[in-house]
C-alpha positions in Angstrom: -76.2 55.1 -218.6 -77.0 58.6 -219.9 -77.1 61.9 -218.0 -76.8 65.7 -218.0 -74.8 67.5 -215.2 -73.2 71.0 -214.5 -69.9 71.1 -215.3 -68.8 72.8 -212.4 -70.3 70.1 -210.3 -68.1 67.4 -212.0 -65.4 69.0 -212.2 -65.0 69.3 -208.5 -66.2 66.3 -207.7 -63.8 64.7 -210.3 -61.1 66.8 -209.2 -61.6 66.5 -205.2 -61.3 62.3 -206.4 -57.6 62.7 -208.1 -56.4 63.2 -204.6 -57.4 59.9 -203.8 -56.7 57.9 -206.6 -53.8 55.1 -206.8 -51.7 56.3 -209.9 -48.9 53.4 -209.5 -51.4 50.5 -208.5 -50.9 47.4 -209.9 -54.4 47.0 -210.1 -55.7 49.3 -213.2 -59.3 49.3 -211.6 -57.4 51.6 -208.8 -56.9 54.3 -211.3 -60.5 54.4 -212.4 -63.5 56.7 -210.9 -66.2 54.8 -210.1 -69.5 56.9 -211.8 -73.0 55.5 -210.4 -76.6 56.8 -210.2 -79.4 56.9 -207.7 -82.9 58.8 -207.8 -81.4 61.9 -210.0 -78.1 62.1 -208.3 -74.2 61.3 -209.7 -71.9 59.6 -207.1 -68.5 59.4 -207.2 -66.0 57.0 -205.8 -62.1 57.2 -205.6 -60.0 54.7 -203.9 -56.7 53.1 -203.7 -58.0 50.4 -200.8 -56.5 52.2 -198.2 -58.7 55.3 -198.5 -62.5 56.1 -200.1 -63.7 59.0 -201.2 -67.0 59.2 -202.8 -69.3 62.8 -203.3 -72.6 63.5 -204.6 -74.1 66.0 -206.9 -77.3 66.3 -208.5 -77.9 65.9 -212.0 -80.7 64.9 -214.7 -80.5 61.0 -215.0 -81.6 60.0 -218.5 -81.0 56.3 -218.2 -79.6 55.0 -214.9 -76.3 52.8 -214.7 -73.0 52.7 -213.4 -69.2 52.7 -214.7 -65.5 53.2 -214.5 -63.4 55.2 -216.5 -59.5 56.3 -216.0 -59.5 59.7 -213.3 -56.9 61.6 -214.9 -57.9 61.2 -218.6 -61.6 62.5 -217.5 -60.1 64.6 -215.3 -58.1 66.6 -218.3 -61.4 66.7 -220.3 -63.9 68.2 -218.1 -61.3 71.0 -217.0 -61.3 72.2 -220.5 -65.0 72.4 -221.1 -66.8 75.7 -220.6 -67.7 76.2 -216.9 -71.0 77.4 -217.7 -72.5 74.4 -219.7 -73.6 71.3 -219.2 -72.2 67.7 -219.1 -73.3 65.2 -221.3 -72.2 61.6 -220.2 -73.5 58.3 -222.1 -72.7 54.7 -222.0 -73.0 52.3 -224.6 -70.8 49.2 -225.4 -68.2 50.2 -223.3 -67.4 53.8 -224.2 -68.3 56.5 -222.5 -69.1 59.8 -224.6 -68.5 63.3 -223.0 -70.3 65.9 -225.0 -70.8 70.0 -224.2 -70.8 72.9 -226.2 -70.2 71.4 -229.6 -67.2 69.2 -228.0 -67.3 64.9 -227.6 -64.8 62.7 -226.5 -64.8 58.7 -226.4 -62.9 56.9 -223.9 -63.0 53.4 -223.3 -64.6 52.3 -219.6 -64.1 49.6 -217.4 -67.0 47.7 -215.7 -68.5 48.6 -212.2 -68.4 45.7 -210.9 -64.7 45.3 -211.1 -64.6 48.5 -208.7 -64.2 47.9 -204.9 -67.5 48.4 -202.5 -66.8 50.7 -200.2 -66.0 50.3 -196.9 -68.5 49.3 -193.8 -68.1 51.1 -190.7 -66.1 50.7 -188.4 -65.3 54.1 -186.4 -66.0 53.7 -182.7 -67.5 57.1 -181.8 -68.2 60.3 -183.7 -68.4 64.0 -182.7 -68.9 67.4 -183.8 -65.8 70.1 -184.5 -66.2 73.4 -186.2 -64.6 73.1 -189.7 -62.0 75.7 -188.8 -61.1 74.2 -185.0 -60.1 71.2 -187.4 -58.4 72.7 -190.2 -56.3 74.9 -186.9 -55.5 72.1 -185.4 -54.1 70.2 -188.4 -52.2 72.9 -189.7 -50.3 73.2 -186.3 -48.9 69.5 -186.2 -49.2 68.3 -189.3 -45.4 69.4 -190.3 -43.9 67.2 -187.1 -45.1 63.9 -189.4 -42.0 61.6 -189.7 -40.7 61.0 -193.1 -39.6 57.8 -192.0 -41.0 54.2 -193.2 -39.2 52.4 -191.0 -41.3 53.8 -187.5 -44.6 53.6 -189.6 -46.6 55.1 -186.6 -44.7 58.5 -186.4 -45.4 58.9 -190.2 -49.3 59.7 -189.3 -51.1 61.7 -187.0 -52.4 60.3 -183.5 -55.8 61.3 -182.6 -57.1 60.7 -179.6 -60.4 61.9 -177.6 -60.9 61.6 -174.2 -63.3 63.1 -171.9 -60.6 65.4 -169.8 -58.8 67.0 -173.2 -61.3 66.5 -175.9 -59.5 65.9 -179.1 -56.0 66.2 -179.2 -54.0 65.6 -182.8 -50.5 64.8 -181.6 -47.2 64.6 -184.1 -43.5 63.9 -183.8 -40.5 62.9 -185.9 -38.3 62.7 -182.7 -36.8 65.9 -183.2 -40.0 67.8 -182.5 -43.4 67.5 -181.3 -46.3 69.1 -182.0 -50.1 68.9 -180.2 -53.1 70.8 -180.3 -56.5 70.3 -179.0 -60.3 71.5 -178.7 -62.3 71.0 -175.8 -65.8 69.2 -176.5 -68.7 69.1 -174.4 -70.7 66.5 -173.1 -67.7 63.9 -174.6 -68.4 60.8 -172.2 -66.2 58.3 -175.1 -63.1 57.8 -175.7 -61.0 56.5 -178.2 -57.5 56.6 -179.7 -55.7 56.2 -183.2 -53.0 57.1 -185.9 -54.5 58.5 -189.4 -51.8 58.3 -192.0 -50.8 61.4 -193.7 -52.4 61.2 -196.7 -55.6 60.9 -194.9 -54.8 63.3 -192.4 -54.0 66.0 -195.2 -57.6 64.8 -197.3 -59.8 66.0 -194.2 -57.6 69.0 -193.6 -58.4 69.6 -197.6 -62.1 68.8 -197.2 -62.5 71.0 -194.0 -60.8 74.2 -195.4 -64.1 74.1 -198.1 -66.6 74.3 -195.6 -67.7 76.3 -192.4 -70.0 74.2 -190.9 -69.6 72.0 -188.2 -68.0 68.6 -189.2 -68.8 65.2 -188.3 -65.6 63.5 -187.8 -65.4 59.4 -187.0 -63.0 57.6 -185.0 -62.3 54.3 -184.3 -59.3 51.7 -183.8 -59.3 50.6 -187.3 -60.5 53.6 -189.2 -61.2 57.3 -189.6 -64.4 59.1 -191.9 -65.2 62.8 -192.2 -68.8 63.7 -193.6 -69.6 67.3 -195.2 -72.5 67.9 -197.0 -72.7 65.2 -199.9 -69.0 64.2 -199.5 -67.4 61.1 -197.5 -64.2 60.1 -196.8 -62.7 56.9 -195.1 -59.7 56.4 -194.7 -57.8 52.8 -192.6 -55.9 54.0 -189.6 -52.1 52.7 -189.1 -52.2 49.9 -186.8 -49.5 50.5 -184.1 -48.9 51.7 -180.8 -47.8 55.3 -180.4 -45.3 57.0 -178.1 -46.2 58.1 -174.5 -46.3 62.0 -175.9 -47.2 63.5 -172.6 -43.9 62.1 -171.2 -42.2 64.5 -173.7 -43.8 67.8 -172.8 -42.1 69.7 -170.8 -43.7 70.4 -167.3 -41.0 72.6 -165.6 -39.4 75.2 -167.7 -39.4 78.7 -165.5 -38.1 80.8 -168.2 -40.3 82.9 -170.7 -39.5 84.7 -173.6 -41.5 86.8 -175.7 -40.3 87.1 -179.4 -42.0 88.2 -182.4 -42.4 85.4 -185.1 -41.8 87.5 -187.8 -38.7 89.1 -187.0 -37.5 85.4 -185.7 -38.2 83.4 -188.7 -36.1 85.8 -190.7 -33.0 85.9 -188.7 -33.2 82.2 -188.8 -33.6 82.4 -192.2 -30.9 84.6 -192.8 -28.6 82.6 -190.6 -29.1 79.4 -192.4 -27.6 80.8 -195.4 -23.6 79.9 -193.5 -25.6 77.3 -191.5 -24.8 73.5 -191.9 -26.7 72.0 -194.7 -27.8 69.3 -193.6 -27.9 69.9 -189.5 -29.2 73.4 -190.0 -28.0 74.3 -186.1 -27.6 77.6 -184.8 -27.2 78.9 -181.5 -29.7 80.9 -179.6 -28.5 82.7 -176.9 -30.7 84.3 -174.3 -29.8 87.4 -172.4 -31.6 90.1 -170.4 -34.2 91.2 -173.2 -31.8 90.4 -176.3 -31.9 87.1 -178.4 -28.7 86.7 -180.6 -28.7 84.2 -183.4 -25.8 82.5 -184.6 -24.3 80.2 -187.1 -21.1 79.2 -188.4 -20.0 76.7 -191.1 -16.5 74.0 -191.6 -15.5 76.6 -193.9 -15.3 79.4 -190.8 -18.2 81.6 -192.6 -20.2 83.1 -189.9 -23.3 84.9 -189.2 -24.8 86.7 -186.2 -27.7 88.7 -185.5 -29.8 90.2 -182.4 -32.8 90.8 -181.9 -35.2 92.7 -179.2 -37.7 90.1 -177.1 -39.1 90.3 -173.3 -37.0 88.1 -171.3 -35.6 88.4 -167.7 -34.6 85.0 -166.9 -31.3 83.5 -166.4 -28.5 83.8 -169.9 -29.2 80.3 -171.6 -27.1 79.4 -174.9 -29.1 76.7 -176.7 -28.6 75.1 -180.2 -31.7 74.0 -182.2 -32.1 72.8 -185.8 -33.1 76.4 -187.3 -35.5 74.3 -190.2 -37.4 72.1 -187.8 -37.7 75.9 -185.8 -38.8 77.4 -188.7 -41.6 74.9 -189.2 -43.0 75.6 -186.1 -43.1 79.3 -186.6 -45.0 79.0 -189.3 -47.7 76.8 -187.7 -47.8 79.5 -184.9 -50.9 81.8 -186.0 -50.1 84.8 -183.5 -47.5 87.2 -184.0 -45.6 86.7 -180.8 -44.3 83.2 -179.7 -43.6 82.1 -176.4 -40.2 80.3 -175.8 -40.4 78.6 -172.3 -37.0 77.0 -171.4 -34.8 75.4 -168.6 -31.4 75.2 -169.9 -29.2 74.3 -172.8 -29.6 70.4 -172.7 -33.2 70.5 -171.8 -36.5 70.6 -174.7 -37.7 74.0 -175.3 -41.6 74.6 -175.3 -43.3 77.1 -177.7 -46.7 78.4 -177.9 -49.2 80.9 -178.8 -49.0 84.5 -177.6 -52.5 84.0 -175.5 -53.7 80.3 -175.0 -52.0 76.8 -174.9 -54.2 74.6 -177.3 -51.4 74.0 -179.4 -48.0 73.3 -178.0 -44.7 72.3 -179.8 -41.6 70.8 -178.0 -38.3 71.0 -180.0 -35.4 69.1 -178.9 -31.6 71.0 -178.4 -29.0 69.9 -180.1 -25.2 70.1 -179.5 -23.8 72.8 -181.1 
């Protein structure tokens, strides 16, 4: 195989693959990009069987072929060449030669063959989301992902279309929830499933580069996102999730207004003499006043108060000021709406001016 490419051009598409890549496979294949020709194109493929991501670039094919060589050795190379050459790569007896600007490397390749195909389809529907709808809708649940192995379908993120909502990405870890949807027209299908984090984070990656619309596929075995020359596939996580809308909270007649800013650093602040590994402080609602408190074994304290639009009954609430902090930080305006009931009941926070995302985060006993 020989051919000549931009660098630019394979250096992203090399580095976009190192995301994908199986670093601690058994399998050594797994740790290889798969390099392959057609008409005067260069296709990459990544994979570590659970996910595939391949991209295409054009580039002058001298001799057409295919092979394998190790991602993070040719990943290292190319980033040190000169962005504004071009790429020399050339196959012969099982080495593959790199040559630009007066610089040549020789690494050693593995066969194509060896690599795995990728993998058929087997999404169920597909539709059509602005690349920034995505990326918004990612970013506000993607931190209520469970760390924890041993409920494998809280570790991902359930997506689900329907023709009433749309598409909804829902999270929780049990402490917190998190959902956000975007309305789609003329949806008559519907399907549900749970895309595992690494995959949920890949198209969140992919979106934030483009801002087209994307075509996103869904299915109850697996999940692909197409942009421009790039694909990526990814198996879903084959459980059952939680009834979320059971969590929601449908009855909580209290409002207040707070500014995010000003909240997230009194939480902050009051985590300093807060528990370390609870993180709990006390909120306590009054007639426009919140006050924020915290106190540790060793009797250190901290309070604070700040000034928010409230008028409904005085409500002392503990919550985990971390897991509160997280969904500050996926709230894009600069006001948050608390709705609550009472101390013992979830507390429900949203946007300053719609309710596509909502986040539920549950009291705790302070």
């Amino acid at each position: 195989m020989h051919l000549k490419i931009s660098r630019t051009q394979l250096f992203h598409q090399i580095q976009r693959c190192q995301n994908i890549v199986e670093k601690r496979n058994t399998n050594p294949i797994l740790a290889n990009i798969h390099f392959a020709t057609f008409d005067q194109n260069l296709k990459l493929t990544a994979t570590d069987l659970q996910s595939t991501f391949s991209s295409t670039q054009e580039a002058e094919i001298i001799q057409p072929g295919s092979f394998t060589v190790e991602a993070k050795k040719i990943f290292e190379i190319v980033k040190e060449l000169n962005p504004e050459t071009l790429v020399e790569l050339h196959v012969e007896n099982n080495f593959l030669e790199i040559l630009s600007d007066g610089v040549k490397f020789k690494l050693a390749t593995k066969p194509a063959d060896e690599f795995p195909s990728e993998p058929e389809d087997e999404t169920d529907l597909s539709i059509e989301i602005l690349s920034s709808e995505l990326v918004r809708m990612i970013t506000s649940t993607s931190f209520a992902m469970s760390h924890d192995e041993t409920r494998k379908y809280l570790t991902g993120s359930l997506f689900e279309v329907t023709q009433e909502h749309g598409i909804r990405i829902v999270t929780t870890d049990g402490h917190r929830m998190a959902l956000s949807e975007f309305k789609l027209e003329n949806q008559n299908e519907a399907t549900v499933c749970i895309v595992p984090k690494k995959a949920v984070m890949e198209i969140k990656r992919l979106a934030e580069n483009t801002e087209d619309n994307i075509t996103l596929f869904l299915g109850t075995h697996q999940v692909r996102i197409e942009i421009d020359q790039q694909r990526f596939t990814s198996k879903v996580i084959d459980a059952k999730y939680p009834v979320y809308e059971d969590v929601i909270p449908k009855n909580n007649p209290y409002t207040a207004i707070v500014d995010k800013n000003l909240l997230d650093q009194a939480l902050r602040r009051s985590m300093v003499v807060a528990n370390d590994f609870t993180h709990d402080v006390k909120l306590t609602f009054n007639l426009n006043k919140l006050v924020i408190a915290a106190h540790n074994t060793e009797q250190e304290q901290a309070e604070e108060e700040l000034s928010i639009v409230y008028d409904g009954l005085d409500i002392e609430v503990g919550f985990n000021a971390k897991y509160m902090r997280d969904v500050l930080a996926a709230i894009q305006s600069a006001t948050v709406r608390i709705q609550l009931k009472d101390s013992l009941s979830p507390a429900l926070l949203l946007e300053a001016e719609h309710e596509r995302s909502r986040h539920v985060l549950m009291p705790m006993r302070i």
